[in-house]
C-alpha positions as CSV (number, residue, x, y, z in Angstrom):
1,X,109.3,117.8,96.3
2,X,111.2,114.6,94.8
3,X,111.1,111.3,96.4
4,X,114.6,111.7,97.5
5,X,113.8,115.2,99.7
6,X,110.4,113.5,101.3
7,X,112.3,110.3,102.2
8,X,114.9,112.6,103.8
9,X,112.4,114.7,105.7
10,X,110.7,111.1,107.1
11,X,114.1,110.2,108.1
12,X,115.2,112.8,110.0
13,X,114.6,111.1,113.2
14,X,116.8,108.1,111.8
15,X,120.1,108.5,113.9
16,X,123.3,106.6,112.9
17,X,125.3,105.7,110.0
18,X,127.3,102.1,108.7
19,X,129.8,103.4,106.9
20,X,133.0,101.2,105.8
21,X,131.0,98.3,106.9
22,X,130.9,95.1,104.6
23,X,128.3,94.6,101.8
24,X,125.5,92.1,102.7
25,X,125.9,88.4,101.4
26,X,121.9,88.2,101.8
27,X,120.6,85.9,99.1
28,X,118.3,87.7,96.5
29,X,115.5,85.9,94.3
30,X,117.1,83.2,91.5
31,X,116.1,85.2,88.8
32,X,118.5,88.3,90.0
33,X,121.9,89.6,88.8
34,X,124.7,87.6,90.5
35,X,126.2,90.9,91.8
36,X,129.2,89.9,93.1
37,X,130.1,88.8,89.8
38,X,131.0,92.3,89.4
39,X,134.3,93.8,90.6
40,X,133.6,96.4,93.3
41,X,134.6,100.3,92.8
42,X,136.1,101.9,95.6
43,X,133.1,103.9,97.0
44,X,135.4,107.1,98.0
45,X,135.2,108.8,94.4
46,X,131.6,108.8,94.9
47,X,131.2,110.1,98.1
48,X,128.8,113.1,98.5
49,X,128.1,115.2,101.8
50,X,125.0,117.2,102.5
51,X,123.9,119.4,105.1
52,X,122.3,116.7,106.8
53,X,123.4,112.8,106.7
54,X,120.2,112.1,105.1
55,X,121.7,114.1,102.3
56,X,124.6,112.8,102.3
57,X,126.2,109.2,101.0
58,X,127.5,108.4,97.4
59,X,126.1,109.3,94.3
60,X,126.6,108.0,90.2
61,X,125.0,108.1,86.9
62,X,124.9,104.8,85.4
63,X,125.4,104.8,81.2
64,X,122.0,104.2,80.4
65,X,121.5,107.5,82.3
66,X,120.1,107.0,85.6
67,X,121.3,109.6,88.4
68,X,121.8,107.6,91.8
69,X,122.1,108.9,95.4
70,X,122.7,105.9,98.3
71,X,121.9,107.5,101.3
72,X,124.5,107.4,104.6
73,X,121.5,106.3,106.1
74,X,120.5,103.1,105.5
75,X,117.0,103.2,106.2
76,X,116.7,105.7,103.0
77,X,118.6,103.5,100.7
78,X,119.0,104.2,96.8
79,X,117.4,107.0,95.0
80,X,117.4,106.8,91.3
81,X,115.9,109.4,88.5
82,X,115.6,109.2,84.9
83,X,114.4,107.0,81.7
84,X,113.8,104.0,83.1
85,X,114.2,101.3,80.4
86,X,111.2,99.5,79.4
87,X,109.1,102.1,80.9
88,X,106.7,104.8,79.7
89,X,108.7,107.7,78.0
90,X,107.9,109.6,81.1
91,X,111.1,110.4,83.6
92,X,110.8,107.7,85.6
93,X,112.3,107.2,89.3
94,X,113.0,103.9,91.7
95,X,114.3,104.2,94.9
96,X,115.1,100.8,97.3
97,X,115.8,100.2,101.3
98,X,116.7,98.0,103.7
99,X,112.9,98.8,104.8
100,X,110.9,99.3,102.0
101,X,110.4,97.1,98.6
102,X,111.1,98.9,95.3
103,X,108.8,101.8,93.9
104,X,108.4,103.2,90.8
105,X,107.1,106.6,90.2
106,X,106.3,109.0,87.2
107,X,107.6,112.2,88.2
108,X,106.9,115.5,86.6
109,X,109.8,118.8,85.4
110,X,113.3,118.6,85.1
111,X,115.3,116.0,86.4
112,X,117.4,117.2,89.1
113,X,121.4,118.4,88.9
114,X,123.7,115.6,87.0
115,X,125.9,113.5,89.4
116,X,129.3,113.6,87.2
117,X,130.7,110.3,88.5
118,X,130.2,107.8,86.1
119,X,130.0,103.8,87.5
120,X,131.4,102.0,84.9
121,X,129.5,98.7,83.1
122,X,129.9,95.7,84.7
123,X,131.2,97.0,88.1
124,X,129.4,96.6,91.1
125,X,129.0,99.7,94.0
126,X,129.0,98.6,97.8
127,X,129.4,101.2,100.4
128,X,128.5,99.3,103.4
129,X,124.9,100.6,104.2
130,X,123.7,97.7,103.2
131,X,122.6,98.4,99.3
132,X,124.8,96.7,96.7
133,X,124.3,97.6,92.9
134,X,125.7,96.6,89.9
135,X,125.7,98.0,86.0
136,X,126.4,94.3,84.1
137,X,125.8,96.4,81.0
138,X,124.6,99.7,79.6
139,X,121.3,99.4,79.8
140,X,120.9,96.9,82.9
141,X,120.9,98.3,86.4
142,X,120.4,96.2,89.4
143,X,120.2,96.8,93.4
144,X,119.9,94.6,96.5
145,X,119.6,96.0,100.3
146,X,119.4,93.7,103.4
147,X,120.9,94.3,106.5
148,X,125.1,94.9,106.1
149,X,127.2,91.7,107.7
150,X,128.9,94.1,109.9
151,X,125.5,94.5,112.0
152,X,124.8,91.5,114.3
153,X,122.4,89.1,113.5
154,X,120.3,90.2,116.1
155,X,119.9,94.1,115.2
156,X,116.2,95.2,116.2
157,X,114.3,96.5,113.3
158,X,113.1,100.6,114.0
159,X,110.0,100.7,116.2
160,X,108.0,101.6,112.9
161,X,109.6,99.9,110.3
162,X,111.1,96.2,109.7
163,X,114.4,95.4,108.1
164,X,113.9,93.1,104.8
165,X,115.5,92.3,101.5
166,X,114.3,94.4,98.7
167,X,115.7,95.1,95.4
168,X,115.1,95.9,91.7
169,X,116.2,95.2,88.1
170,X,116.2,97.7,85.6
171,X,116.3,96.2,81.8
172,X,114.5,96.7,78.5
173,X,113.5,92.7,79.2
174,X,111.5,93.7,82.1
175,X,111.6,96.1,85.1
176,X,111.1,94.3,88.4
177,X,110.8,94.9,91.7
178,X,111.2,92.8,95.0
């Protein structure tokens, strides 16, 4: 079962979903791509739906070859698969929320079906759920998630989770998480 399918399963208790909302302005670390250096691309021609809206969202490959799905739901966040630059030659995944820091895991067999929608370098993807992401070049890929700036300030966090900021860099520098 991938990382994507068991966060969906934990989820599917997780009602509602922002979309068209605004991209967070929440401030990441210093040392984190300015992301909205990056013109946006118009999320529609990356739009996915699933049989469930857990499964559902927007999904890209980046050029360095990372297959992305950004979950309707915002508690799920990014999913992202493949060689991970800077990383053990093993396929690699990294997946990011608006409630849970950045995780890297080795995962084992194929990598799943190819999303044919390509985000080109140095654009930025913002749906509204709250994760922004940005591909400055081909073999840098960056995400941020905080709460979206369409939901007021004082939106509870889940009864078993809390909202936060947490993101990652992807680069043959250095892989970090936040």
């Amino acid at each position: 079962m991938t990382a994507w399918v068991r966060a969906s399963v934990l989820a599917a208790g997780v009602a509602g979903a922002v979309v068209g909302a605004s991209p967070s302005t929440a401030a990441p670390p210093p040392d984190f791509p300015d992301l909205a250096a990056y013109p946006a691309v118009d999320p529609a021609a990356y739009q996915v739906t699933g049989g469930h809206p857990s499964t559902s969202g927007w999904a890209f490959t980046t050029a360095g070859g990372l297959r992305c799905q950004n979950s309707l739901i915002p508690d799920l966040g990014i999913f992202c698969e493949g060689l991970v630059p800077d990383a053990p030659s093993e396929v690699m995944s990294v997946n990011v929320s608006l409630t849970t820091p950045a995780g890297f895991d080795r995962r084992e067999g194929e990598l799943e079906t190819p999303w044919s929608s390509l985000l080109p370098v140095g654009s930025r993807f913002a749906a509204g759920n709250g994760v922004v992401c940005a591909a400055p070049d081909e073999v840098t890929f960056a995400c941020w998630a905080a709460k979206p700036d369409s939901w007021p300030a004082d939106t509870p966090d889940p009864p078993d989770r809390h909202y936060g900021e947490h993101g990652f860099v992807l680069s043959p520098t250095g892989n970090r998480g936040y």
